[in-house]
C-alpha positions as CSV (number, residue, x, y, z in Angstrom):
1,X,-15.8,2.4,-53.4
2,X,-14.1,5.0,-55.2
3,X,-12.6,8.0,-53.5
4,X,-14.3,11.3,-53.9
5,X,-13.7,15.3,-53.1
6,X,-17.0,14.9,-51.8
7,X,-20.5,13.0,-51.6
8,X,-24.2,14.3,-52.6
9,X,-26.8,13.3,-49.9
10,X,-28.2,11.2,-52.4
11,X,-24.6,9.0,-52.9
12,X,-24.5,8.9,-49.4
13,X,-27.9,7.6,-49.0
14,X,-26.8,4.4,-50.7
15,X,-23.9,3.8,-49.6
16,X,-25.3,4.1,-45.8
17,X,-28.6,2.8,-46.1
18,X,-29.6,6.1,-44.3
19,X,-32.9,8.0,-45.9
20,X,-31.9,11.6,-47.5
21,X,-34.6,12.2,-44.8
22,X,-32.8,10.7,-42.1
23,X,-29.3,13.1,-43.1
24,X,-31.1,16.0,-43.4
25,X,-33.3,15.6,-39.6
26,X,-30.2,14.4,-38.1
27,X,-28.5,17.9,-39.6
28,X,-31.4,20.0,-38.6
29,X,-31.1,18.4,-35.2
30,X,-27.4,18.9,-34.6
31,X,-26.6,15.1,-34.8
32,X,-24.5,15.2,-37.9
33,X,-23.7,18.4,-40.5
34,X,-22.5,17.5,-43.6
35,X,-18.9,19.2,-44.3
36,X,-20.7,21.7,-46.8
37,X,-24.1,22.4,-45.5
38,X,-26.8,23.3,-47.5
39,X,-27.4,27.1,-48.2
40,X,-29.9,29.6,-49.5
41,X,-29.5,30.0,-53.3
42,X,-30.3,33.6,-55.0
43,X,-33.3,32.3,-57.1
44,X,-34.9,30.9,-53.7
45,X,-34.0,27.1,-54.1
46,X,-31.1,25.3,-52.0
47,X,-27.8,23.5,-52.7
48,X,-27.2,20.2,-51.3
49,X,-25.4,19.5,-48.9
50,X,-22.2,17.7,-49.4
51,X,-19.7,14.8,-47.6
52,X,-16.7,15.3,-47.4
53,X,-14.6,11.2,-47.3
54,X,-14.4,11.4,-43.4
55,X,-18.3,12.2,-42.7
56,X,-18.6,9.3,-45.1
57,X,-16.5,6.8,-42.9
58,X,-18.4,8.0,-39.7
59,X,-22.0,8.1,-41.0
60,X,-21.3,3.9,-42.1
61,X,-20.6,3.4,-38.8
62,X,-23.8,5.3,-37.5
63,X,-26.0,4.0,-39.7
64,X,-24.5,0.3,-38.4
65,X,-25.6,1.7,-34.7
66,X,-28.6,2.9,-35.5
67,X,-29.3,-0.5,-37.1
68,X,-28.3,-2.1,-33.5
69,X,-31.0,-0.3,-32.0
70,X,-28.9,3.2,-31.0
71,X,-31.1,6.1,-30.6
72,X,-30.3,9.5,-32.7
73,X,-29.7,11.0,-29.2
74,X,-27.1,8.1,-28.0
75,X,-25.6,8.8,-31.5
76,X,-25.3,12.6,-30.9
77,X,-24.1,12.0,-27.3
78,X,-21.7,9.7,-28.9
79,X,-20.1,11.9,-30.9
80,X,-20.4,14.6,-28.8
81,X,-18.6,12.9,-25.5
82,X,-15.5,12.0,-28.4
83,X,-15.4,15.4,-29.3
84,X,-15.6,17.6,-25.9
85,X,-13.7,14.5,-24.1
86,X,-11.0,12.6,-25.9
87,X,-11.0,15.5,-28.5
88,X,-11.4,13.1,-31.4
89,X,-13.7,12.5,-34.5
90,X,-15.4,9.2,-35.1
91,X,-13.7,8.3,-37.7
92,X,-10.3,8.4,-35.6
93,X,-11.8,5.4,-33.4
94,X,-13.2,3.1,-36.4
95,X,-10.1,1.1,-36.7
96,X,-7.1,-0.8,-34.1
97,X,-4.3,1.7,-35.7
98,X,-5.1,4.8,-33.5
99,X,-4.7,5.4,-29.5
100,X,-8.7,4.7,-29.2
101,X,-10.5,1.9,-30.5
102,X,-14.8,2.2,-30.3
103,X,-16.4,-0.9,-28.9
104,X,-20.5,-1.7,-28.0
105,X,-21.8,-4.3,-26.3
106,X,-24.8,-4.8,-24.2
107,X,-26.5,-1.9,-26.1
108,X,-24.2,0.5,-25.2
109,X,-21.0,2.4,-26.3
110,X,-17.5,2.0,-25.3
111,X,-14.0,3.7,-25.9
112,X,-10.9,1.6,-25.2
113,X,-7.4,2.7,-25.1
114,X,-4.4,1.6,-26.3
115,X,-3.5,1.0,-22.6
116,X,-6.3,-1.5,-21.4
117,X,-8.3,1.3,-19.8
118,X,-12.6,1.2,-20.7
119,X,-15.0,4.3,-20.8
120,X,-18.8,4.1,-21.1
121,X,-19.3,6.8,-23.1
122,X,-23.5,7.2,-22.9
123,X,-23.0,6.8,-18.7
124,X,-19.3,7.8,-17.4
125,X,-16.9,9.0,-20.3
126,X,-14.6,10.6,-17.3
127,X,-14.4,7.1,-15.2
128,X,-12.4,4.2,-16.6
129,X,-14.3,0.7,-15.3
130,X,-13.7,-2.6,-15.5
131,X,-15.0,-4.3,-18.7
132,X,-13.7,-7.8,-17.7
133,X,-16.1,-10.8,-19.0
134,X,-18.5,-7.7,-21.2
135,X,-18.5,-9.2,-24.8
136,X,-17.0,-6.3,-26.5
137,X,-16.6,-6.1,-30.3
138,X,-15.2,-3.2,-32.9
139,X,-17.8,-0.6,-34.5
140,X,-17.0,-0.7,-37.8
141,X,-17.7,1.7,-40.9
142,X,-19.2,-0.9,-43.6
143,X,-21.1,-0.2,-47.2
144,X,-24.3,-0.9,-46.6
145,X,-25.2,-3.6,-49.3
146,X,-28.7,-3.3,-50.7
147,X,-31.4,-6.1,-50.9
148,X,-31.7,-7.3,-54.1
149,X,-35.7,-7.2,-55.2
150,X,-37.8,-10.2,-54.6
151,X,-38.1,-12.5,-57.5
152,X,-34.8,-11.7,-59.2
153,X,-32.5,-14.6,-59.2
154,X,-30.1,-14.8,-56.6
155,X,-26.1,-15.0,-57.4
């Protein structure tokens, strides 16, 4: 994937496997705003909203949630509860380099410290617990591959 200054809705689309419907209800309903959102042009039309890298990173790994059965609403909760909490962005827990690492299991969602210490973020963000013997594994931010169409050869 090659770097951009941004990403259409359209781009985004196929390298998420997210609808351009699905990005622009989850906009209109305060789940995620694109980095440049979509405005009002003077002959009555609109721009399109636009990704910046880092909205990129974190809608892969929501569209990977939402493929594990995560509701819009845990998704929004999510990101809010990282924001108004831990004061971080998604994309700061995607990966073992930072101080918190993003884990699910069980159908739900998990922050772990660099310490050891567990948070539920969709029941007790505030209350570490004990996660011993819960099958925890990474969220990651992937590229959606697309399904090839039926009757073309496989590789």
């Amino acid at each position: 994937m090659r770097l951009k200054m941004s990403y259409s809705s359209r781009e985004v689309a196929g390298l998420t496997g997210l609808t351009a419907r699905q990005l622009q209800w989850w906009d209109a309903n305060g789940i995620f705003q694109s980095a440049i959102a979509s405005r009002k042009t003077a002959s009555g039309g609109f721009t399109e909203r636009r990704y910046s890298p880092m909205d990129v990173l974190e809608l892969l790994a929501l569209a990977d949630l939402r493929r594990k059965g995560f509701e819009p609403s845990q998704l929004k909760l999510l990101i809010e509860t990282l924001r108004d909490y831990f004061r971080r962005r998604l994309a700061e827990t995607l990966d073992d380099a930072g101080e918190l690492r993003l884990l699910t299991a069980e159908g739900a969602l998990f922050l772990r410290t660099r310490q050891g210490h567990v948070f539920d973020l969709l029941v007790d963000p505030m209350q570490p617990m004990i996660a011993d013997g819960l099958p925890l594994k990474p969220v990651q931010a992937r590229v959606q591959r697309r399904q090839k169409a039926r009757g073309r050869k496989q590789k």
